[in-house]
C-alpha positions in Angstrom: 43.7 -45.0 -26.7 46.7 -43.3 -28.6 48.3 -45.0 -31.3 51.1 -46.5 -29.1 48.8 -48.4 -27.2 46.9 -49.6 -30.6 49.6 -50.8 -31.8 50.2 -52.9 -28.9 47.2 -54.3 -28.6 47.3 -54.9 -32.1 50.3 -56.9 -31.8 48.8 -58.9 -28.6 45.5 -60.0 -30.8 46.9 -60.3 -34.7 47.5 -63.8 -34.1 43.8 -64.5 -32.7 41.9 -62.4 -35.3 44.1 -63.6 -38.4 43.4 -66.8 -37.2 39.5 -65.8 -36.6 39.9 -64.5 -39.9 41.0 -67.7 -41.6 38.0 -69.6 -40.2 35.4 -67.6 -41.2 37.0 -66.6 -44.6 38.2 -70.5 -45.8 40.0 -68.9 -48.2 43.9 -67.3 -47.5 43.3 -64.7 -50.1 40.2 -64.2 -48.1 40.9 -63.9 -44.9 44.1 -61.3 -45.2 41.8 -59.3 -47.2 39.3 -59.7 -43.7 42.3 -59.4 -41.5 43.5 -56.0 -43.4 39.9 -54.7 -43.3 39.5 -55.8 -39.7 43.1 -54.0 -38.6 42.2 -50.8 -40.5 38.9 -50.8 -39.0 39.7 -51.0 -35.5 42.6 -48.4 -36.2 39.5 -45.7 -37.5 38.0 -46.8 -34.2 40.8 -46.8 -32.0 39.1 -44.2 -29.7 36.4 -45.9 -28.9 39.0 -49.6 -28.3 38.7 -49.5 -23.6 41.7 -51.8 -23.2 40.2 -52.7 -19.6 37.3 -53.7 -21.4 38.2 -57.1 -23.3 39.5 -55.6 -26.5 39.9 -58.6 -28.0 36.2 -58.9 -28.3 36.0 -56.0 -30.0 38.4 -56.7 -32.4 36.7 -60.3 -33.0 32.8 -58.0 -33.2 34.6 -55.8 -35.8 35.8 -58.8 -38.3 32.5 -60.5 -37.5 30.9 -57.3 -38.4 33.2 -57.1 -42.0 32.7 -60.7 -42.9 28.8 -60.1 -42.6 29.2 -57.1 -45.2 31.9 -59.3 -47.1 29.6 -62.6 -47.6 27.5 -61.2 -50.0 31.0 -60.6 -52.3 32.1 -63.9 -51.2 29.1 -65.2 -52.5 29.1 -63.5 -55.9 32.7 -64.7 -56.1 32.3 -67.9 -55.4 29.4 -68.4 -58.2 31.7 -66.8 -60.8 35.5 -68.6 -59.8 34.9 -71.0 -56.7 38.3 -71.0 -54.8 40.1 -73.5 -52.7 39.2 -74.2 -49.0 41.5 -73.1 -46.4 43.6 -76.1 -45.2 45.4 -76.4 -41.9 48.3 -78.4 -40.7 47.3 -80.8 -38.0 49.4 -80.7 -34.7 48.9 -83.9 -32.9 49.9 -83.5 -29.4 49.4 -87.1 -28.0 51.5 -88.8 -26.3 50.3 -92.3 -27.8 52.8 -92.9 -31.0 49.8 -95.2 -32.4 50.4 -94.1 -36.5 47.1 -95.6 -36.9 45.2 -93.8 -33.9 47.3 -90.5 -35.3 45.8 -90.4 -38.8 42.4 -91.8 -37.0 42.7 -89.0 -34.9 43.9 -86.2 -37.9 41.2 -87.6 -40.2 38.7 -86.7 -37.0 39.7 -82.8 -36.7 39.4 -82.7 -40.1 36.3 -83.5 -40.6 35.5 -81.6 -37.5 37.0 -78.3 -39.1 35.1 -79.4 -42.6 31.8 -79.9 -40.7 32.2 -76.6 -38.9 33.5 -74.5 -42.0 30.4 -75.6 -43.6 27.6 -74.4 -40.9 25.5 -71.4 -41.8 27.4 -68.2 -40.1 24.7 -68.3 -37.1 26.0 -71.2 -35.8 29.3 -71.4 -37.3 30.4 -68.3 -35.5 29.8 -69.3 -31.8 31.2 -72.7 -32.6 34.6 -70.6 -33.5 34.9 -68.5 -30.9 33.6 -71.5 -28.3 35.7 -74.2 -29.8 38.9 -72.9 -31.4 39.2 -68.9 -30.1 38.4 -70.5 -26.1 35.6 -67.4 -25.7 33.0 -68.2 -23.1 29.1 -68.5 -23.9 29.1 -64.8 -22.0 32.1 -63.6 -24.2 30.6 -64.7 -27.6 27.2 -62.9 -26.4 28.9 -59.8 -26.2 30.9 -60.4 -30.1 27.8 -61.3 -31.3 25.6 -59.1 -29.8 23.1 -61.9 -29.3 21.3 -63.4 -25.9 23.3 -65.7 -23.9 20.4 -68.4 -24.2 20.7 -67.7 -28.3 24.6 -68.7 -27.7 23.6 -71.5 -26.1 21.4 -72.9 -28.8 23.4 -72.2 -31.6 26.0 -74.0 -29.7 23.8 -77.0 -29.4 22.8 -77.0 -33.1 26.4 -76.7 -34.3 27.9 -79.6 -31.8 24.2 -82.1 -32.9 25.4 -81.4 -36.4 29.0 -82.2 -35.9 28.7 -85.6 -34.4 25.8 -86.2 -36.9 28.7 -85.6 -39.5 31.6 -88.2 -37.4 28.9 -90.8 -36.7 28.0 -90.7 -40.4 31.5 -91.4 -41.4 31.9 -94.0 -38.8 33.1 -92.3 -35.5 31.9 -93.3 -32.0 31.4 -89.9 -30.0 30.4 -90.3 -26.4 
């Protein structure tokens, strides 16, 4: 791959892996300094980036890959100057103008996005790529460079603990 075709690619993904970033970091400070890390990365390993070859996986293995060597700062960090959590605005996209069943509904993905922010990074990671990156049990396998069956149960674990979390504050999940 030459450095046009990086650059492309680049551009294609940054929106993915920034926001892949900003989920596993929590933090914005945090996850530009992933993103930056992640981008400079890939560019040292541009010759080895097969665009036929679902690049975007790789780009996703690489900040996985960073974030693991990152926690343990993260960690020191946070027992020294805990930061603020990442917030997002919530889009509501239903067609039901209900104000009550819109904040019912934005109090839901936020607690879904709190619940899931707070998983240990074995389940927390499929559950990002599955639920908000669209990757399939297959795809994350190949990120994570786990067994599809492992996929699978870290899946399960993450979604039992998540309507744990929304029945606990009153939700019916079906």
């Amino acid at each position: 791959m030459d450095l046009e075709e990086f650059s492309q690619l680049l551009t294609r993904y940054e929106n993915d892996v920034y926001t892949f970033c900003c989920h596993l970091a929590k933090t914005r400070d945090l996850a530009n300094e992933l993103y930056q890390e992640t981008a400079l990365k890939s560019f040292e390993r541009m010759h080895k980036i097969d665009a036929s070859n679902n690049p975007k996986a790789y780009l996703f293995t690489i900040a996985i890959g960073i974030w693991k060597n990152m926690s343990r700062k993260v960690k020191r960090r946070e027992s020294i100057a805990p930061s603020l959590p990442l917030t997002e605005a919530t889009m509501n996209n239903s067609s039901d103008n209900s104000v009550e069943k819109q904040v019912e509904q934005n109090i839901r993905d936020a607690l879904i996005r709190k619940t899931v922010s707070e998983l240990e990074d074995g389940c927390r990671i499929p559950m990002l790529l599955m639920y908000f990156n669209n990757h399939s049990v297959a795809e994350i396998s190949q990120i994570c460079k786990i067994p599809d069956g492992t996929v699978k149960s870290r899946l399960h674990k993450g979604r039992r603990l998540v309507k744990a979390a929304l029945e606990k504050e009153g939700f019916v999940v079906g």
